[in-house]
C-alpha positions as CSV (number, residue, x, y, z in Angstrom):
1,X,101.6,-56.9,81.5
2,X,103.7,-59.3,79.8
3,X,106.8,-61.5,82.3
4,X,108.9,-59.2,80.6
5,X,107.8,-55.9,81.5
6,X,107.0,-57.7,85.0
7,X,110.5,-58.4,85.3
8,X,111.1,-54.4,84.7
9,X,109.4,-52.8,86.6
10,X,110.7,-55.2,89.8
11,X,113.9,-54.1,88.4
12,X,113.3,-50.2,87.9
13,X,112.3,-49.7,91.3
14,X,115.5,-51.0,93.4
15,X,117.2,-49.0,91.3
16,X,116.1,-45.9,91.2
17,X,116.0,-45.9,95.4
18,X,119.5,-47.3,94.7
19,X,119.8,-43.8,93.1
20,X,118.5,-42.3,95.8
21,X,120.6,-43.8,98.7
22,X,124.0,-42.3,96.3
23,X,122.4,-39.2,97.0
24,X,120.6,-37.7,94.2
25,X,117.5,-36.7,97.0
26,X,117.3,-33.6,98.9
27,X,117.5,-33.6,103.0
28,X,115.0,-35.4,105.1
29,X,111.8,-34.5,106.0
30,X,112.9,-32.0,108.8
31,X,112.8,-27.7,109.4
32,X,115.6,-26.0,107.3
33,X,116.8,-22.5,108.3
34,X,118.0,-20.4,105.5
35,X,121.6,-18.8,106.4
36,X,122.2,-17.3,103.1
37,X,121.7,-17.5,99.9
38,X,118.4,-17.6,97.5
39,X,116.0,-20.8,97.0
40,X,114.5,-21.4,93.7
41,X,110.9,-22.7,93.6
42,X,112.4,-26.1,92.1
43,X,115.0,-26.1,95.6
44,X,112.1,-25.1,98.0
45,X,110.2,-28.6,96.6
46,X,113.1,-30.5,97.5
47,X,114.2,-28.7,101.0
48,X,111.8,-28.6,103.8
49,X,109.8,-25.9,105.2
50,X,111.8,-23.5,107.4
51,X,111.8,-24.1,111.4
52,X,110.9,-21.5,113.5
53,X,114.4,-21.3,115.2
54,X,117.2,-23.3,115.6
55,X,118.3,-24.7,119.4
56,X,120.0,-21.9,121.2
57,X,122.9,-24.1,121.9
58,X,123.6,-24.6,118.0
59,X,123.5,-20.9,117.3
60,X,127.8,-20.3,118.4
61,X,128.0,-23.4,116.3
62,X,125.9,-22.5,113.3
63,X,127.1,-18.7,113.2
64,X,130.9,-20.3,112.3
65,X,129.7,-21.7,109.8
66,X,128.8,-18.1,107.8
67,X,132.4,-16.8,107.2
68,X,133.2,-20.2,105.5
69,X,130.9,-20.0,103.4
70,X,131.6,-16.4,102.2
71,X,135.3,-16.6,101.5
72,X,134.6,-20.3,99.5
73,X,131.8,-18.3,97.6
74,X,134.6,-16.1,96.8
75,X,136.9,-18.3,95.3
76,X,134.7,-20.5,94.0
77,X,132.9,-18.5,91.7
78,X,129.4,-20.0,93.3
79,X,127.2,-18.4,95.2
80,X,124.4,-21.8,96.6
81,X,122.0,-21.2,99.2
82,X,123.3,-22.4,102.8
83,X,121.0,-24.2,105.1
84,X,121.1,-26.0,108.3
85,X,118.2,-28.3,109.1
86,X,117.1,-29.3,112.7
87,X,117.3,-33.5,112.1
88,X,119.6,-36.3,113.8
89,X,121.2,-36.6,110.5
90,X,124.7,-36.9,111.1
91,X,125.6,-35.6,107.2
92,X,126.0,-32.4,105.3
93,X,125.2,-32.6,101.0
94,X,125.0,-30.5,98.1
95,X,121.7,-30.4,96.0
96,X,121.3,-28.8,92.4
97,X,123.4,-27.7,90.0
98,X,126.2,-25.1,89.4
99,X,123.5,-22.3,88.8
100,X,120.8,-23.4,91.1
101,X,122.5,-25.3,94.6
102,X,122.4,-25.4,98.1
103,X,124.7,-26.6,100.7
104,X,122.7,-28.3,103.4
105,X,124.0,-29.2,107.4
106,X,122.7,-30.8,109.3
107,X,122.7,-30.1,113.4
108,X,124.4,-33.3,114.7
109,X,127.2,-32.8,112.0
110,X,127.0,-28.9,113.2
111,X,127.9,-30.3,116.6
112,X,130.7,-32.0,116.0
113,X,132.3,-29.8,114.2
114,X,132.0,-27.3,117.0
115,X,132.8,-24.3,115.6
116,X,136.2,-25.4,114.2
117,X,137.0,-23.4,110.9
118,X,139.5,-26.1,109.0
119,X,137.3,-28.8,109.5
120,X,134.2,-26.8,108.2
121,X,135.8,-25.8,105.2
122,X,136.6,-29.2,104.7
123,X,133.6,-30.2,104.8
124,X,131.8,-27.4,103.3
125,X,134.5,-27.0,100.4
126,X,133.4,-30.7,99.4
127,X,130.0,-29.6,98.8
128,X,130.9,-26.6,96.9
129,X,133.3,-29.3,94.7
130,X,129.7,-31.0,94.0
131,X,127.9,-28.3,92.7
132,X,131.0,-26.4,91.4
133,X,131.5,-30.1,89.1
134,X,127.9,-30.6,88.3
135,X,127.9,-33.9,89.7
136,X,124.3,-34.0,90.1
137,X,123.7,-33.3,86.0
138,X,126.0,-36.6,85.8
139,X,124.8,-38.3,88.5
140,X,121.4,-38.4,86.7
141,X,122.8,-39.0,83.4
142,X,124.5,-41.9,85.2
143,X,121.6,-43.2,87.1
144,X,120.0,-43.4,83.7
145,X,122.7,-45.3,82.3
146,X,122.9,-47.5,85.1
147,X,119.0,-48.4,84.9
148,X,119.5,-49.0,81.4
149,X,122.3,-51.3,81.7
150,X,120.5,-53.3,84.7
151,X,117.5,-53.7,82.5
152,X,119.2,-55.3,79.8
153,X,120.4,-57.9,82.5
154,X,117.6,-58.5,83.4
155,X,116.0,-59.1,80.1
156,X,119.3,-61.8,79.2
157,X,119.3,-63.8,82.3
158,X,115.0,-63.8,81.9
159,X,115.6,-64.9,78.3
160,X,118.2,-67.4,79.4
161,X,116.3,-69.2,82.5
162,X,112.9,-67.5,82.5
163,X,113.8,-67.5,86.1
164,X,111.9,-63.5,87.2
165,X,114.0,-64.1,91.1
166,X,117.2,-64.6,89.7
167,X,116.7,-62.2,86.5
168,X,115.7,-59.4,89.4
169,X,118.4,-60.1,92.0
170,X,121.0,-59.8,89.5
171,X,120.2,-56.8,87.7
172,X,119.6,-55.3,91.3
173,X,123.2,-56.4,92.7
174,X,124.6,-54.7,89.1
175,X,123.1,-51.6,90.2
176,X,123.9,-51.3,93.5
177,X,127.5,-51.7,92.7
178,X,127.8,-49.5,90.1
179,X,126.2,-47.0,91.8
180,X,128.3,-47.0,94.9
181,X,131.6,-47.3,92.3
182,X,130.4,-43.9,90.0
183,X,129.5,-42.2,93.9
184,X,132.9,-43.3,95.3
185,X,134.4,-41.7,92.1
186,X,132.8,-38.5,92.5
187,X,133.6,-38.4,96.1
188,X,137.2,-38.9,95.7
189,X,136.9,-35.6,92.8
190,X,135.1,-33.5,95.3
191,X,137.5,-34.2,97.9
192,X,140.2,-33.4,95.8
193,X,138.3,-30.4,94.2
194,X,137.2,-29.5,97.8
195,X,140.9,-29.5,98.9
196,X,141.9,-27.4,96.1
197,X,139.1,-24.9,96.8
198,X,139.5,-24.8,100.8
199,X,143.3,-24.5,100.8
200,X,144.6,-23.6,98.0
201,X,142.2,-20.6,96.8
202,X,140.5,-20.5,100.6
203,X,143.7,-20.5,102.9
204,X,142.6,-22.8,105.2
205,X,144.7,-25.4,106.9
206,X,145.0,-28.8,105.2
207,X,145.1,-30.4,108.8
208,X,141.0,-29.8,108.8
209,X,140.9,-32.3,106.4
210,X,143.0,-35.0,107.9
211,X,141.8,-33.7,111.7
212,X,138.1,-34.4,110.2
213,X,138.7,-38.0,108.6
214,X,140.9,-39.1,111.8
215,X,137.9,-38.3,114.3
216,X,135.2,-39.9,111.6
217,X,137.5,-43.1,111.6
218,X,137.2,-43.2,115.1
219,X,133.4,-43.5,115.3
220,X,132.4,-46.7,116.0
221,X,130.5,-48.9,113.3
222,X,127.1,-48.2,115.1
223,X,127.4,-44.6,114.8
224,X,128.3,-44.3,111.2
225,X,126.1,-43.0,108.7
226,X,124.5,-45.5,106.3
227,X,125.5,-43.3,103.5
228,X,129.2,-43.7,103.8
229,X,129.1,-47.2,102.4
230,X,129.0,-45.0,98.9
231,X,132.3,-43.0,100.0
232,X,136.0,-43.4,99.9
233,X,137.0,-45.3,103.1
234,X,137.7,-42.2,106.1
235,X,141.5,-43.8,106.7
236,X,142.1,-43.6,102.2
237,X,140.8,-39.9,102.6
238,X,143.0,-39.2,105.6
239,X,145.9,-40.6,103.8
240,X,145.0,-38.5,101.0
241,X,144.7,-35.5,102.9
242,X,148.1,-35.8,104.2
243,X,149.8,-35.9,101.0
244,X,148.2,-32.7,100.1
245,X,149.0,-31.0,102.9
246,X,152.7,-31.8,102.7
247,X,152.3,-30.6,99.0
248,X,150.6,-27.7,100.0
249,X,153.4,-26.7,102.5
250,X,156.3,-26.9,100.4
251,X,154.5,-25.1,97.5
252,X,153.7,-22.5,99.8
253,X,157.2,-22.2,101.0
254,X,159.0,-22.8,97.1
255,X,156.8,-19.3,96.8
256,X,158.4,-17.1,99.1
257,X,161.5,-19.1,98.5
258,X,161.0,-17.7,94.3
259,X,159.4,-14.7,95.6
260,X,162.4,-13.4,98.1
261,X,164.5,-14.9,94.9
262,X,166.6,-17.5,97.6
263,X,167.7,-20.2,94.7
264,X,169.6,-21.8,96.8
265,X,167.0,-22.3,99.5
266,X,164.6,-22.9,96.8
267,X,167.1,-25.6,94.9
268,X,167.6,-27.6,98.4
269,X,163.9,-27.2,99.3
270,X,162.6,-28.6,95.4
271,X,165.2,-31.7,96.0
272,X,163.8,-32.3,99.1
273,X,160.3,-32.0,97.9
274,X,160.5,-34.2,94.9
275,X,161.3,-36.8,97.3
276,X,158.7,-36.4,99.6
277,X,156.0,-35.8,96.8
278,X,157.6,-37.1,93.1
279,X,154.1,-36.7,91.0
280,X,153.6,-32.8,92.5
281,X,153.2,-31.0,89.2
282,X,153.9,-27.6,91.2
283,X,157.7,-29.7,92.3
284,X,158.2,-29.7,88.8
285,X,157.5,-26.6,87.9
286,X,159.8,-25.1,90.1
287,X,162.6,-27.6,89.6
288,X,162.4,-25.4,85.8
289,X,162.6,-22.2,87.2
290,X,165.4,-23.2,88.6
291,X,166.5,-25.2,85.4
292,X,165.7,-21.9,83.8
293,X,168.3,-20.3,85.7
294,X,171.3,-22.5,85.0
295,X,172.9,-22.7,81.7
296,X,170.8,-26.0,80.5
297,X,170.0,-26.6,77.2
298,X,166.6,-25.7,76.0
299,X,165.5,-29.1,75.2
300,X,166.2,-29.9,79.3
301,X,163.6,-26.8,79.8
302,X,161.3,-28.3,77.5
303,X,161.2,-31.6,79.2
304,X,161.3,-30.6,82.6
305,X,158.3,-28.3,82.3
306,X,156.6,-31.5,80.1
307,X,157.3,-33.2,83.5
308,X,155.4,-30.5,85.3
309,X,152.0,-30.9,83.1
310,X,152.4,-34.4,82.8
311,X,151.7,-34.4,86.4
312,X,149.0,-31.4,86.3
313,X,146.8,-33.2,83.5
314,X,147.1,-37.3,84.9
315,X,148.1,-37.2,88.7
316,X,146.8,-40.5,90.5
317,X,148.6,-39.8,93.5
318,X,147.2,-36.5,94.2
319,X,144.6,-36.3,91.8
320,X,144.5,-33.3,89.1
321,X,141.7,-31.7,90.3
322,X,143.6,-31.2,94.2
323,X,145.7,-29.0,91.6
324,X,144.2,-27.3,89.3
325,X,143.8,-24.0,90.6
326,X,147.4,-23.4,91.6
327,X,148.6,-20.5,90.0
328,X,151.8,-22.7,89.0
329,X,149.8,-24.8,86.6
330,X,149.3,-21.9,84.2
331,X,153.0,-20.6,84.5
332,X,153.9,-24.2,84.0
333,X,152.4,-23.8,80.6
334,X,153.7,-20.2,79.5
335,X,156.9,-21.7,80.6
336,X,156.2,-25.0,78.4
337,X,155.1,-22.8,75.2
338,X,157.7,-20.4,75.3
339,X,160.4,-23.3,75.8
340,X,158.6,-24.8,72.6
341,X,159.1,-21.9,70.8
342,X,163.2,-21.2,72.0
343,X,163.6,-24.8,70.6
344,X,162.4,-23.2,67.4
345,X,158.8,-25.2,67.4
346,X,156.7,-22.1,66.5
347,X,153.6,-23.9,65.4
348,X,153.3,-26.4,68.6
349,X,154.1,-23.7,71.0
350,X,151.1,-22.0,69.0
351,X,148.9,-24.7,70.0
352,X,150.0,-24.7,73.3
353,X,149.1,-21.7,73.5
354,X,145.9,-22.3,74.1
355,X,146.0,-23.8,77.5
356,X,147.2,-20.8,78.8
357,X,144.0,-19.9,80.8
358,X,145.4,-16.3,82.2
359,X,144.5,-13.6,79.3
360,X,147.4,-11.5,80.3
361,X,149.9,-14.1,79.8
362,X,148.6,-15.9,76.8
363,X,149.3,-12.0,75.5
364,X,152.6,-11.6,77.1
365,X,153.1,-14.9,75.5
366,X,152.4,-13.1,71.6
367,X,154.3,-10.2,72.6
368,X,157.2,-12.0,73.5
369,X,157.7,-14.8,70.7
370,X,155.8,-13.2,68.1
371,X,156.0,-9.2,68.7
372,X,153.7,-6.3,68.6
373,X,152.3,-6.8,64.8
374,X,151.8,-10.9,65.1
375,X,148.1,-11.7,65.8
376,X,147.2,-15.4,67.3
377,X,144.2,-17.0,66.3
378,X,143.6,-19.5,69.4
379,X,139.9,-19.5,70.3
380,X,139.0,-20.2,73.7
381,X,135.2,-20.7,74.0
382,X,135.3,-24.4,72.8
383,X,137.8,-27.2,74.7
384,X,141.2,-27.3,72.2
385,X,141.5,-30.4,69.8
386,X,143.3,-33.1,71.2
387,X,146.7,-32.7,70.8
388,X,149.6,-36.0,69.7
389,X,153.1,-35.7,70.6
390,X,155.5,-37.3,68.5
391,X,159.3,-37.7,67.9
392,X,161.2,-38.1,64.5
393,X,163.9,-40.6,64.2
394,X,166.3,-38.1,65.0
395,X,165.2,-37.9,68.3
396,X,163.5,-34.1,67.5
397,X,159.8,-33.5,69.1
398,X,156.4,-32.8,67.8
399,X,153.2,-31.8,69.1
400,X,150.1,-31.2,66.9
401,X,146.4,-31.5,66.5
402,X,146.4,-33.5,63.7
403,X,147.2,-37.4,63.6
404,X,148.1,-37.9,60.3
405,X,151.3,-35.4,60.8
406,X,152.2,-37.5,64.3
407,X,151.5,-40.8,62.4
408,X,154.0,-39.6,59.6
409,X,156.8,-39.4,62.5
410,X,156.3,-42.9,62.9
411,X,156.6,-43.2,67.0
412,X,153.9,-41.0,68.6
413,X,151.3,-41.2,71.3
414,X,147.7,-40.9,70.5
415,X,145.9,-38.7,72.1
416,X,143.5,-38.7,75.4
417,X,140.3,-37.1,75.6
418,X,142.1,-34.3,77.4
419,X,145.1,-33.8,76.2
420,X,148.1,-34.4,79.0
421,X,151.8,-34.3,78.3
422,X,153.3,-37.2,77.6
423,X,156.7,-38.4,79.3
424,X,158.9,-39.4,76.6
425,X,162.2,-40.8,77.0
C-alpha cells in the first residue's frame, strides 16, 4: 500500500461513519414490533428482530400512534411499514425509499409524546416527508459525493506537505461539515414537507409542531440526542412552525370567507394577512380573486397572480415545499394562464399550461380559451422546459421556453432549474 492509498483509507472510514451518524443506518440493535405495514427482505436486514411484546404501559401510548399513521398514509400517497422498537433511543427515523420505507419509534420518544395526536403527526409527518422526498436515494448519492470531495483533499494537502495527520484531519473536518450542512437541509425540507402533509392534507393542528419543538428546547443539554447536532436548531423550527400555523389559519379562514362568497370579510381579512405573512403565496392568490372581482385591468390580474407563484416556486420564509399541496397553488396557476391568455398571450398561457397539475382544470382551461375543437399538446410525463420571462421595450410581457426569443427582447430573466415566476417591475 502506497502513503497515498494509506492516506485513503484513514480518510474513507471517518467518513462513511460520518454518514452514518446523518442517518443513513437503520435503528439500533433492539426488538422492533411491527404495527403495520409490510417489511421487505432488504428492510428486515436493516430492522431488528421482532420483540415478543411491548411494555404494557406503552401499549395506550403506542395504539395512538395507528390512526396517525393511516390518515398520513392517505394523503400521502405512501403506504411504509410502522414500527416501534423497545430501546432508550430518544428518536423516531425513516429508512428506505419512496417504494420500500418504514417509519421507526422508538419507546422513550413514544413516551413523551404520550398519546398526543398533533405532536405525533408532527413527528410522524416528518418521516413520511423523508421517504415521500427520497432523501435516502440522495443522501447516498451525497455521501458519495462528499467522500469523493474529502478524498481529493486529502490527496492536495498530502501532495503539498506529505504530512498523512494533517492530510487526514482535514479531509475528516470537510466531511463532517458537509454532512451535517446537506442533513440540516433536508431536515428543514421534511419539516416543511411534513407540515404540509400533517396540516394541510392531514388536518392536524399546526400547534403540534410548535408544542413539540417548545418541549424539545426545553430538555437540558444532557438529555438531548447526539443526533440533533445534524438538525435545524429546536427554537428555528419552532419559529418556523409558527409562521405556518398563522398561514395555515388565515388560509383556512380566506376559504370559507371565498366559499360563503363574504368579499368584504375576505378583502379585510387578505389585508390583514399580507401583513402578518407578505411571502404567503396562498395571500396572494386570494388578493386576485378579489382583484378579479373589481374592475382592474388585466395586466393587474396578470401580475398579482405572478406575485402568487413567485411565492409558491421560491419561498424562503416559509419554504415551497410547506406549500405545495394547497389546493390554491394550482388555482393560482389556471388563474395565471387564463389571465395570460385575456392579455391576448395565447402561446405563453399555452406553456403555462402545463403546470396546471389538476387534469380537470388544465381541460376546463382548453375549453374555456380555446373551445370544444382546439386540442393542446402539453405533455406531462417529463418536468416542462424551463421557461424565461421577458419584457419588450414597450413595457409588454413574455414568457417562453426558448432563450433566444427572450434574448431578442433584450431585458429578460434567465431561467432557474425550476422554473418560478419572476417579479418584474
Amino acid at each position: 500500500m502506497t502513503g497515498m492509498q494509506w492516506v485513503m483509507a484513514r480518510v474513507l472510514r471517518p467518513i462513511a461513519a460520518v454518514a452514518v451518524l446523518s442517518g443513513l443506518a437503520g435503528p439500533a440493535e433492539a426488538g422492533c414490533t411491527l404495527l403495520d405495514g409490510h417489511l421487505t427482505s432488504a428492510l428486515r436486514a436493516r430492522i431488528p428482530p421482532g420483540a415478543a411484546s411491548l411494555p404494557a404501559d406503552a401499549a395506550p401510548r403506542v395504539d395512538a400512534l395507528r390512526p396517525v399513521f393511516d390518515r398520513l398514509v392517505q394523503v400521502s400517497g405512501i403506504r411504509p411499514a410502522l414500527l416501534v422498537c423497545d430501546d432508550r433511543i430518544f428518536n423516531a427515523m425513516a429508512i428506505g425509499t419512496r417504494e420500500q420505507g418504514a417509519v421507526v419509534f422508538y419507546l422513550p420518544l413514544v413516551r413523551f409524546l404520550d398519546g398526543r395526536a398533533d405532536e405525533i403527526a408532527a413527528v410522524m409527518a416528518h418521516e413520511f416527508a423523508h421517504l415521500a422526498l427520497d432523501h435516502a436515494r440522495q443522501n447516498e448519492a451525497a455521501a458519495r459525493e462528499i467522500t469523493r470531495s474529502a478524498q481529493k483533499l486529502a490527496n492536495d494537502q498530502y501532495r503539498r506537505t506529505g504530512n498523512v495527520s494533517a492530510a487526514v484531519a482535514q479531509a475528516r473536518q470537510f466531511g463532517q461539515i458537509e454532512v451535517a450542512r446537506y442533513s440540516r437541509s433536508h431536515e428543514r425540507e421534511a419539516d416543511e414537507k411534513g407540515f404540509s402533509l400533517a396540516v394541510t392534507l392531514g388536518g392536524y393542528s399546526g400547534e403540534g409542531s410548535k408544542n413539540l419543538a417548545l418541549a424539545l428546547s426545553k430538555l437540558p443539554m444532557a438529555e438531548r440526542p447526539a443526533y440533533l447536532e445534524t438538525h435545524p436548531g429546536w427554537i428555528e423550527r419552532f419559529s418556523k412552525a409558527d409562521l405556518l400555523t398563522i398561514n395555515q389559519d388565515y388560509l383556512n379562514q380566506a376559504a370559507a370567507l371565498y366559499s360563503g362568497r363574504r368579499w368584504r370579510d375576505l378583502a379585510e381579512l387578505v389585508d390583514r394577512w399580507l401583513v402578518a405573512v407578505p411571502d404567503s403565496g396562498a395571500a396572494w392568490y386570494y388578493k386576485g380573486k378579489l382583484v378579479l372581482r373589481q374592475p382592474a385591468s388585466r395586466s393587474a390580474i396578470t401580475r398579482t397572480f405572478e406575485q402568487s407563484l413567485a411565492r409558491y416556486m421560491d419561498n424562503e420564509t416559509l419554504g415551497t415545499r410547506s406549500q405545495e399541496d394547497q389546493a390554491e397553488r394550482d388555482d393560482a396557476w389556471y388563474s395565471l394562464c387564463s389571465a395570460l391568455f385575456d392579455e391576448g398571450y395565447r402561446r405563453e398561457s399555452i406553456a403555462c399550461s402545463k403546470y396546471i397539475l389538476d387534469n380537470n382544470k388544465r381541460e376546463r382551461f382548453r375549453i374555456r380559451n380555446f373551445g370544444e375543437h382546439h386540442q393542446l399538446i402539453t405533455s406531462t410525463d417529463s418536468p416542462p422546459p424551463d421557461l424565461f420571462v421577458a419584457r419588450n421595450p414597450d413595457g409588454g410581457k413574455l414568457i417562453t421556453n426558448h432563450v433566444g426569443v427572450a434574448a431578442s427582447r433584450g431585458n429578460y430573466s434567465p431561467a432557474a432549474p425550476q422554473w418560478r415566476a419572476q417579479r418584474l417591475p
